[in-house]
C-alpha positions as CSV (number, residue, x, y, z in Angstrom):
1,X,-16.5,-148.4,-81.8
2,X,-18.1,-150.7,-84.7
3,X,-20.8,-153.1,-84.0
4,X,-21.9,-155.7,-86.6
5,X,-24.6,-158.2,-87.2
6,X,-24.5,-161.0,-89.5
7,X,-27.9,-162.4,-91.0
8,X,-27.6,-165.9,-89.8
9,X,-31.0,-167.5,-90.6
10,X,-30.8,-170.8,-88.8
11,X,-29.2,-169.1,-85.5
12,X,-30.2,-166.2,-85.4
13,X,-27.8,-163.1,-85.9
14,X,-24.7,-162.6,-84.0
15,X,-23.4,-159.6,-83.3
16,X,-19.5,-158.3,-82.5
17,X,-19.2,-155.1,-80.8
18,X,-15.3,-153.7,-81.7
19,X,-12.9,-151.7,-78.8
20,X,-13.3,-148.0,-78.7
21,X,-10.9,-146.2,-80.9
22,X,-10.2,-142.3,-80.3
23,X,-10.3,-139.9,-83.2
24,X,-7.9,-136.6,-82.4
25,X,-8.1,-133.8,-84.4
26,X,-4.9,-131.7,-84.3
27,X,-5.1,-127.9,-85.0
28,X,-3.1,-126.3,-88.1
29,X,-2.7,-123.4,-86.4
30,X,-2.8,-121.4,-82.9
31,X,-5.0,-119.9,-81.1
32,X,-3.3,-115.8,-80.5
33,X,-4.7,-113.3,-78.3
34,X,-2.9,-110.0,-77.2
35,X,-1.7,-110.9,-73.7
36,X,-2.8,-108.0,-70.9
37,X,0.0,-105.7,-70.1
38,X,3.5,-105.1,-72.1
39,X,5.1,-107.8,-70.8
40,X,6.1,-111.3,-72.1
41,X,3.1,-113.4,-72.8
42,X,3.0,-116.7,-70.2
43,X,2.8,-119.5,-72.6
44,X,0.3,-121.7,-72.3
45,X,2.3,-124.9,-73.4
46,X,3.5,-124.5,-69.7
47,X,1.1,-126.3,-68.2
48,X,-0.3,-128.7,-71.1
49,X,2.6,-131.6,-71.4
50,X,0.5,-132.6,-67.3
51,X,-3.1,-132.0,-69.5
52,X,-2.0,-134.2,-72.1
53,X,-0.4,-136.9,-69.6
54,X,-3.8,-137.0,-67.9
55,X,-6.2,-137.4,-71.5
56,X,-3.8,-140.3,-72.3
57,X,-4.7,-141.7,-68.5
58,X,-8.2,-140.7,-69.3
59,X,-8.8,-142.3,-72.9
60,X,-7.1,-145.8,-71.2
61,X,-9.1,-146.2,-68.3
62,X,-12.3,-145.5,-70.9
63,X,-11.0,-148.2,-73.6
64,X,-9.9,-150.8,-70.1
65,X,-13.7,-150.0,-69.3
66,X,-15.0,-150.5,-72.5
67,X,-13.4,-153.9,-73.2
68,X,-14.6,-155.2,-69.7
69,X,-18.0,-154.1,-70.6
70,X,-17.6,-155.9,-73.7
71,X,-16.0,-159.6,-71.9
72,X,-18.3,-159.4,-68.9
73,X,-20.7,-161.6,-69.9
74,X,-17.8,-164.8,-70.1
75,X,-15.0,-163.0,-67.9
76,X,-14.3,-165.2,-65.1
77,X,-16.4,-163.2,-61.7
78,X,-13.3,-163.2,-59.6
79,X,-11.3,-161.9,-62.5
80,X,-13.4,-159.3,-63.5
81,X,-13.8,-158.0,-59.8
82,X,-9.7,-157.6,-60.2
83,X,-10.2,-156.0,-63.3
84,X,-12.6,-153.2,-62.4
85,X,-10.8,-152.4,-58.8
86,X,-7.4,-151.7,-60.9
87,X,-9.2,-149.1,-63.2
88,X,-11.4,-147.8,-60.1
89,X,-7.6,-147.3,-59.0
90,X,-6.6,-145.6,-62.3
91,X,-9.3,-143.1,-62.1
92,X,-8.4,-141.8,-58.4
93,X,-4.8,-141.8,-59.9
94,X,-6.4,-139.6,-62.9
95,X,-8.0,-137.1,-60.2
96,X,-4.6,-137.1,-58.4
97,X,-3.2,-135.7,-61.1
98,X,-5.6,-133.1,-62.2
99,X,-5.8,-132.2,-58.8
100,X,-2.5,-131.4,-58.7
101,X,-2.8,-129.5,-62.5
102,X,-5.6,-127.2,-60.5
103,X,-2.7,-126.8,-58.2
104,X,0.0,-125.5,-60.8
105,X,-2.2,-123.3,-62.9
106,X,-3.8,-121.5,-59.4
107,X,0.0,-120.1,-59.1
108,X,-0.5,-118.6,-62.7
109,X,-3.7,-117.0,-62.1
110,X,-2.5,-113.6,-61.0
111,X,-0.2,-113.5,-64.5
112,X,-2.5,-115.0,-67.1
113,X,-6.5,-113.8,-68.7
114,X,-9.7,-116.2,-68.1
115,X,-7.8,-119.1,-69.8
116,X,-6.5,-120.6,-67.1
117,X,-9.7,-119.7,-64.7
118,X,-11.4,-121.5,-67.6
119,X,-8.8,-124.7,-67.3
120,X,-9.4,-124.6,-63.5
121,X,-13.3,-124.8,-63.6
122,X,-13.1,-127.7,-66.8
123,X,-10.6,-129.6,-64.6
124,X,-12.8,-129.3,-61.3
125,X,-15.6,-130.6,-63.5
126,X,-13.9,-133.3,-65.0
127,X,-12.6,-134.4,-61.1
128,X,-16.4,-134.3,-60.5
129,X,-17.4,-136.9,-62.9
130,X,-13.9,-139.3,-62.6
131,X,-15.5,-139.5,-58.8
132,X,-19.1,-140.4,-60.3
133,X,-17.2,-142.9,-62.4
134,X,-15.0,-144.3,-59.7
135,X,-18.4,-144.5,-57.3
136,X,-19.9,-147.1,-60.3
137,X,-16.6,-148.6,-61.1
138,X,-16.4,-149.6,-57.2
139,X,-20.3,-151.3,-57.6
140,X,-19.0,-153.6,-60.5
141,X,-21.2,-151.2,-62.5
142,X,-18.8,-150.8,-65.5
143,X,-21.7,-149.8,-68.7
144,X,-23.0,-147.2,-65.9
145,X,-19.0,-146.1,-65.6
146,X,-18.5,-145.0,-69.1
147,X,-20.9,-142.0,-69.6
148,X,-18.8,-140.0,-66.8
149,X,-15.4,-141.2,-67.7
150,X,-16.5,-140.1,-71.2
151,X,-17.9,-136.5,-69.9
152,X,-14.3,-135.9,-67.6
153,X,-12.2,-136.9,-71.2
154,X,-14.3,-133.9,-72.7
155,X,-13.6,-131.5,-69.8
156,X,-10.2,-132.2,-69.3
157,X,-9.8,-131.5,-73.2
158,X,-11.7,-128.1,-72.8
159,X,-9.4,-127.3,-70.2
160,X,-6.0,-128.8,-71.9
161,X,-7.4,-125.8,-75.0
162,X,-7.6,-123.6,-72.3
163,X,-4.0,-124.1,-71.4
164,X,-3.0,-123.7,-74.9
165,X,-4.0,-120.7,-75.8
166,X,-1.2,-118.7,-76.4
167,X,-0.8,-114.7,-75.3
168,X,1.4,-112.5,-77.7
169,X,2.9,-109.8,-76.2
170,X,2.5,-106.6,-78.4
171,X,5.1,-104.7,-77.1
172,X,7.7,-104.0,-79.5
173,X,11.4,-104.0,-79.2
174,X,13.4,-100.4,-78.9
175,X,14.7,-98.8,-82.4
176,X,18.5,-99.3,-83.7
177,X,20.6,-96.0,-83.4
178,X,20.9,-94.4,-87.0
179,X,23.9,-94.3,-89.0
């Protein structure tokens, strides 16, 4: 987000505070580690179209949040109220859904390293602070809201790498007869 001030000397300065914009940085490459075993490697884009589906959830109910925090001081009370119990709603919607990615990756636990242990813990810690948020969101306390929606994006993103990281089988394919 951008905040400016003008220099007004007869009113004093005013000052605009802009929505919150997102910056994603998208890897050039892969992470590759050789996967435990001979088998084929379980890919880790299995489980990360849900990840991704919940940081999209995520970054919206942080920029709704943000731009309430920004209109509260002229949004209309009743309004506002309406307002902040839809996101409230969005955020138990968001720990619905990474419940239920805890849910998938705990059948792939037996076939996969750490990374999906890893996922599990980020996600559980990321549920953790969408309930903090949801607890302030349900007060009308929206500025006090952002810090833990802001900490569950971050964990759910540690966990949505987590997911990605692909295993590469090293076994290798039987020789050709000769000729």
């Amino acid at each position: 987000s951008l905040t400016l001030a003008d220099n007004n000397g007869l009113r004093g300065p005013a000052e605009v505070v802009s929505d919150i914009y997102f910056l994603q940085v998208i890897p050039t490459d892969q992470e590759f580690r050789r996967a435990a075993g001979g088998g084929g490697g379980q890919g880790g884009a299995q489980g990360g179209g849900e990840s991704s589906a919940l940081v999209t959830l995520q970054k919206d109910i942080i920029a709704a949040t943000w731009k309430l925090r920004n209109q509260q001081s002229i949004a209309d009370v009743t309004q506002f109220g309406n307002d902040v119990r839809i996101i409230a709603e969005s955020q138990a919607e968001a720990t619905t859904r990474a419940r239920q990615s805890i849910d998938r990756l705990a059948e792939r636990l037996n076939f996969s390293d750490d990374s999906y242990d890893n996922a599990v813990l980020n996600l559980q810690q990321a549920i953790e602070q969408m309930n903090l948020a949801i607890t302030e969101l349900q007060k009308e306390q929206v500025t006090s809201a952002l810090k833990p929606e802001q900490v569950a994006l971050q964990f759910i993103l540690k966990a949505e790498a987590d997911i990605n990281r692909t295993d590469v089988s090293t076994q290798q394919a039987g020789g050709g007869g000769g000729g």
